[in-house]
N, C-alpha and C positions, 0 to 999 in steps of 0.2 A: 421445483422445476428440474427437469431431466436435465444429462449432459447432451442431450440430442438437440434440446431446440436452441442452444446456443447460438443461433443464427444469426449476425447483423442485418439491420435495418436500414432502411432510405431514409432521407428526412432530416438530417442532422448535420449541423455546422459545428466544426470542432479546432481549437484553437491551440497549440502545443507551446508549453510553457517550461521554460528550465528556471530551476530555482526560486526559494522567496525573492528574487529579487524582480521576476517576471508573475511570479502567483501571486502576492501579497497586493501589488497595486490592482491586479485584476478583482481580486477578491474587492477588495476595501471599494472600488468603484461600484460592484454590485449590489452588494451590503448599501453602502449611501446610497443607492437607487431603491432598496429596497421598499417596499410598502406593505406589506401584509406581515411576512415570516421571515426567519433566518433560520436554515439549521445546520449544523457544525457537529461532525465526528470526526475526532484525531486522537492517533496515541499522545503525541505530543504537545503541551500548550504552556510553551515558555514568552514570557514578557519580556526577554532582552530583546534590545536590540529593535529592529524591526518590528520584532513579533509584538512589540506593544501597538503598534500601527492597526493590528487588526484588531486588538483588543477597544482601541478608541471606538474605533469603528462600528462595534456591536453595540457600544455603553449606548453613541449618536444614533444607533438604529432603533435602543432600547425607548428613549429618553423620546424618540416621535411619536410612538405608540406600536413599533412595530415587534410582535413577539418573537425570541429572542430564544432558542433552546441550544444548548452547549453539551457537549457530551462527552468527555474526556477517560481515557483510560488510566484505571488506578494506580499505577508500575510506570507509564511511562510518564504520567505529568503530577508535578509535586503539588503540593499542597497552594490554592494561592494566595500570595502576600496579602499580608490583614488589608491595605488598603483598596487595595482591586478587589477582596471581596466584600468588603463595603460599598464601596463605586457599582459593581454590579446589582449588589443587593438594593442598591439604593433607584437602580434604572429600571429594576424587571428583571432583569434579564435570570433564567432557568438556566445552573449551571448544577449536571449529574454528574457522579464519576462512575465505571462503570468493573466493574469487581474491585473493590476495594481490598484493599490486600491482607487484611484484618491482623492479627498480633501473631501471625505463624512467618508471614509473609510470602516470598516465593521457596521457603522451604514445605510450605505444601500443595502436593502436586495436582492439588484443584485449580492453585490462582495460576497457573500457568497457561490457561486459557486467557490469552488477551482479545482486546477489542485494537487491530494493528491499522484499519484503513480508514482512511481520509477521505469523508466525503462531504462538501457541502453544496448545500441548494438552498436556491434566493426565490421565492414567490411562485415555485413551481416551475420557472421559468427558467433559471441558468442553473446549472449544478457545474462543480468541479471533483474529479478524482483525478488521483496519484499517489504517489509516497514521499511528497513531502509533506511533513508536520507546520505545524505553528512555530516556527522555529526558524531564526535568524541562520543564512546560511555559513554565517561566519564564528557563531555560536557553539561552545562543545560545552555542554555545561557539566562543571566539575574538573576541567578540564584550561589551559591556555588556550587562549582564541586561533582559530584558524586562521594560516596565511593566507590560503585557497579558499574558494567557497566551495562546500558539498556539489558534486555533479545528480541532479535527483530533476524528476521531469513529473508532471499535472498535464491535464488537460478540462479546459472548459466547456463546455457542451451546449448544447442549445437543440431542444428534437423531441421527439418520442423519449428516449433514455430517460429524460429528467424525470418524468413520472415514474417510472422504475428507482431511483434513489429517492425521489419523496417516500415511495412506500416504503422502502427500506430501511432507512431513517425513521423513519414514522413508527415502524413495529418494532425496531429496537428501543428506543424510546418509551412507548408504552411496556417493554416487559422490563424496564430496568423500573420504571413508576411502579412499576405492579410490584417488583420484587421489596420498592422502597416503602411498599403499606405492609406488608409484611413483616419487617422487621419495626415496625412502628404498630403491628398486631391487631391494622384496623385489612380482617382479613375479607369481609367483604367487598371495602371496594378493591382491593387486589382482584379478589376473581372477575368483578366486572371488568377491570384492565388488561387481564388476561385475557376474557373471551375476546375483546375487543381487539387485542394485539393480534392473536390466533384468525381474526377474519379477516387481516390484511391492516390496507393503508387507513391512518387516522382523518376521518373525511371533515372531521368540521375546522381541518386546518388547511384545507384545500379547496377554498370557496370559490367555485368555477372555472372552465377548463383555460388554461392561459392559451394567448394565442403564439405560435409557433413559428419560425424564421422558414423561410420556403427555400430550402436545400436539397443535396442527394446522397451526401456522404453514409455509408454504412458505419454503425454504430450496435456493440451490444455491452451491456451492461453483464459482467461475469463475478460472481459472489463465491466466497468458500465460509463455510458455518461449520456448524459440529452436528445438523440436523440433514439436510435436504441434499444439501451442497457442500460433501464433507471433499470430493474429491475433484469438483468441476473445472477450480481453477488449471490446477495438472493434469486434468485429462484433454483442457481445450489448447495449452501448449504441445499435448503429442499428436493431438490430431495434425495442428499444424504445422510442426516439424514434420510429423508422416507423409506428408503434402508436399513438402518442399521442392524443389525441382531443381533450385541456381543457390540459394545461396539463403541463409539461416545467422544472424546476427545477435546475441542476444547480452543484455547488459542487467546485471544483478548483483546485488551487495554481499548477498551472504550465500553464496553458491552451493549446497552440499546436496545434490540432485540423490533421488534412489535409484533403484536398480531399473525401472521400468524407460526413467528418464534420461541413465547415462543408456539406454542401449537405442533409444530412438536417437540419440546426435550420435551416437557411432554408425546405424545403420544410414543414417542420412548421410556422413561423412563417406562412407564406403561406393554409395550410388553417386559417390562425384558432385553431392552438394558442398558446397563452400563455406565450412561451422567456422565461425569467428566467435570468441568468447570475451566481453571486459567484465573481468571479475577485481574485487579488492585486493590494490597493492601498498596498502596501508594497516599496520596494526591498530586495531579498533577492539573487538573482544576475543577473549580467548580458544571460546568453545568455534565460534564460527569461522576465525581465521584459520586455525590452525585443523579445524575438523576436515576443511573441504582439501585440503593438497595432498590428502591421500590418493584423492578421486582423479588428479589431473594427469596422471600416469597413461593410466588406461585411453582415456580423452584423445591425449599428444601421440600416442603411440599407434594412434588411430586417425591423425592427420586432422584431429583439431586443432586450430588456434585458440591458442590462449594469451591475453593481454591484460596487466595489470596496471591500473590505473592509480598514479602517484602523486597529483598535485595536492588532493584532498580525498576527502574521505566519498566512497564511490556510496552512493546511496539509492541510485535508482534501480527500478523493476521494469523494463522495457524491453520490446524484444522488435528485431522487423524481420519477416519474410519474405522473399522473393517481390522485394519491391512493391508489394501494395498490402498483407497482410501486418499490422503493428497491434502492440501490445505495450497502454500504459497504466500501471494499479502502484497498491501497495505491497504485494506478494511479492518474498523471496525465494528463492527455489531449495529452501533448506525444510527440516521438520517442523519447524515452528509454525511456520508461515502454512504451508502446504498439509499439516496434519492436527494446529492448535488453534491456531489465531483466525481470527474473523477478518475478511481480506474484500479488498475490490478491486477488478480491474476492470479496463473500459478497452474492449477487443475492436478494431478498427480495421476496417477494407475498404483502402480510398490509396490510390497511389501517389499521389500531392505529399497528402500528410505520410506516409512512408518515406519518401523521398525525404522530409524534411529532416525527421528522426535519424534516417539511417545517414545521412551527412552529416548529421553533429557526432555518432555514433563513430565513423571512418574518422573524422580528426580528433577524436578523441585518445581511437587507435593509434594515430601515426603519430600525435605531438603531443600527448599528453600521459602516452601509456606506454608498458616494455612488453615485448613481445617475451613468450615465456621461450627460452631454448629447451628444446626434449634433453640434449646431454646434461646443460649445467642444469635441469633438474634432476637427472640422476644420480649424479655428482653430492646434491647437498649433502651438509654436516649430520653427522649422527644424531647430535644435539637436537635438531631440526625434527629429524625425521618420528625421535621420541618423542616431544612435544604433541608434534600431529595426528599418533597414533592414543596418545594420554585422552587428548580433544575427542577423536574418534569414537573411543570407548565410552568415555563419560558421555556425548552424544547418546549412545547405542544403549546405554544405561538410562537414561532420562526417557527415553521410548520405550524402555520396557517396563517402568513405572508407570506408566501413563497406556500399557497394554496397546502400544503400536509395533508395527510391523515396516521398516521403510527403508532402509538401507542396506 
């Protein structure tokens, strides 16, 4: 699909959600409604906490007869405990993992390609996306528990879209099957899983058109892959930065924009749009924290805002524009996300739901986060400054293994 017909759609009710503690019940209510299928793509799928709740969830959706497919990525979710995968095994329920990280690990710079977004859809009929995982908000695992919950935002959907993630879903799925008869050397039926993936959605899991909620909200489903859709998701944020007219919001976890994407918020900043940035004010990883405060110079110096956010760990990808344009997936605005990982966001034109966003977004700003000052960032310790340049490099390094071009 081109970066042109990115268009949203009429037709769709959409429901904005912060954190497992508003996702998890929504999910688990639809799932128990469920009657036909479930299917579930997350990097994430940990059982503390909470995130057991949706695991119950699946086993009681498995155990009525309803099919049940799981799709987890290799790097982000560990292995699971013996007894949950007897409990699954024991319901049905179809649990893939999706590149496996095999005995090199992420020291080769194949498995650096993840599966990073989260998508699930219930009978054709409800889907959710965003960037949060299967994963208790209070949960760091490996880690002490958080005092704060993650700041991170889903949306639920109901419209035209869901058929766009059934299929999506659908043909992911079929080429991770294909790829798992191949290593199992029954290479026939791979190829027929193959043709089958390559002609789109899996149709005998989608037994007639479900009926739809009569709405008007715009809605579009926006993909980044390593195939079709290597650049869509970054090219449908500068469209609509480019657009801008008042005011440009945008909240991301691991910030480390390129050169095409720092010069659209500077050109916007300069035309007298209003760039508000909440970026991570919490040490989390090395490469990402420390990589992106090279970049905020430039930004501040140019009459951006910058605000960093300190109760917990900032984990959303959401952005609003001018009051009616919003943006909520699992794309970060760094190389990973934007030039390796398989991403999804769900681009929104409805002023309601902007309004709602971009008001949790302002108090977010004002009571929950520090505004960056341009001095005492120039100011910082040496210390500091080498760390972020060390991050930078090794960055700039890992892109040129992997033969990209982006910062």
């Amino acid at each position: 699909m081109s970066y042109a017909s990115v268009v949203p759609r009429s037709g769709h009710q959409l429901q904005l959600l912060e954190g497992s503690v508003e996702l998890f019940p929504a999910l688990v209510q639809a799932i128990d409604s469920a009657q036909r299928e479930v299917r579930m793509e997350t990097y994430i799928f940990d059982l503390t906490g909470v995130g057991a709740d949706v695991a119950w969830a699946l086993e009681r959706a498995a155990h009525r007869g309803v099919q049940v497919r799981v799709l987890v990525d290799g790097f982000g979710t560990q292995e699971l405990p013996a007894p949950w995968r007897e409990r699954f095994a024991q319901a049905g329920i179809e649990w893939r993992v999706y590149a496996p990280l095999g005995r090199l690990g992420v020291l080769w710079p194949g498995n650096w390609r993840r599966l990073h977004r989260k998508l699930f859809v219930i009978d054709g009929q409800i889907a959710f996306c965003g960037g949060i995982n299967i994963l208790d908000d209070f949960h760091d695992p490996g880690r002490a528990a958080l005092k704060s919950p993650r700041l991170d935002f889903a949306v639920r959907v109901t419209g035209p879209l869901v058929d766009e993630v059934q299929a999506t879903v659908s043909r992911l799925w079929l080429r991770v099957e294909a790829l798992r008869k191949l290593r199992d050397v029954r290479v026939k039926s791979a190829i027929e899983l193959l043709r089958a993936a390559g002609a789109g959605t899996d149709k005998t899991a989608m037994p007639g058109k479900p009926v739809r909620d009569r709405a008007h909200t715009r809605a579009a489903l926006v993909l980044r892959d390593n195939l079709r859709n290597r650049a869509r998701i970054e090219r449908t944020y500068r469209r609509a930065i480019g657009r801008a007219r008042k005011e440009i919001i945008i909240a991301n976890a691991y910030f480390v924009p390129g050169r095409k994407m720092r010069q659209a918020l500077i050109s916007a900043a300069r035309r007298g749009v209003k760039v508000r940035l909440l970026l991570q004010g919490r040490y989390e990883y090395f490469m990402q924290y420390y990589a992106a405060r090279p970049i905020y110079g430039v930004l501040l110096a140019n009459g951006v805002e910058i605000h960093e956010y300190s109760p917990s760990y900032l984990h959303a990808k959401v952005a609003v524009i001018d009051e009616h344009w919003a943006t909520v997936g699992s794309s970060n605005l760094d190389p990973l996300s934007l030039l390796l990982a398989r991403e999804a966001n769900v681009v929104i034109d409805d002023a309601q739901f902007a309004r709602q966003l971009r008001n949790r977004l302002l108090y977010a700003m004002q009571y929950e986060g520090k505004a960056m000052d341009p001095a005492e960032y120039g100011n910082r310790p040496w210390r500091q400054r080498a760390m972020e340049w060390v991050a930078l490099i090794l960055m700039r390094l890992a892109l040129v293994v992997q033969g990209k071009k982006y910062l």
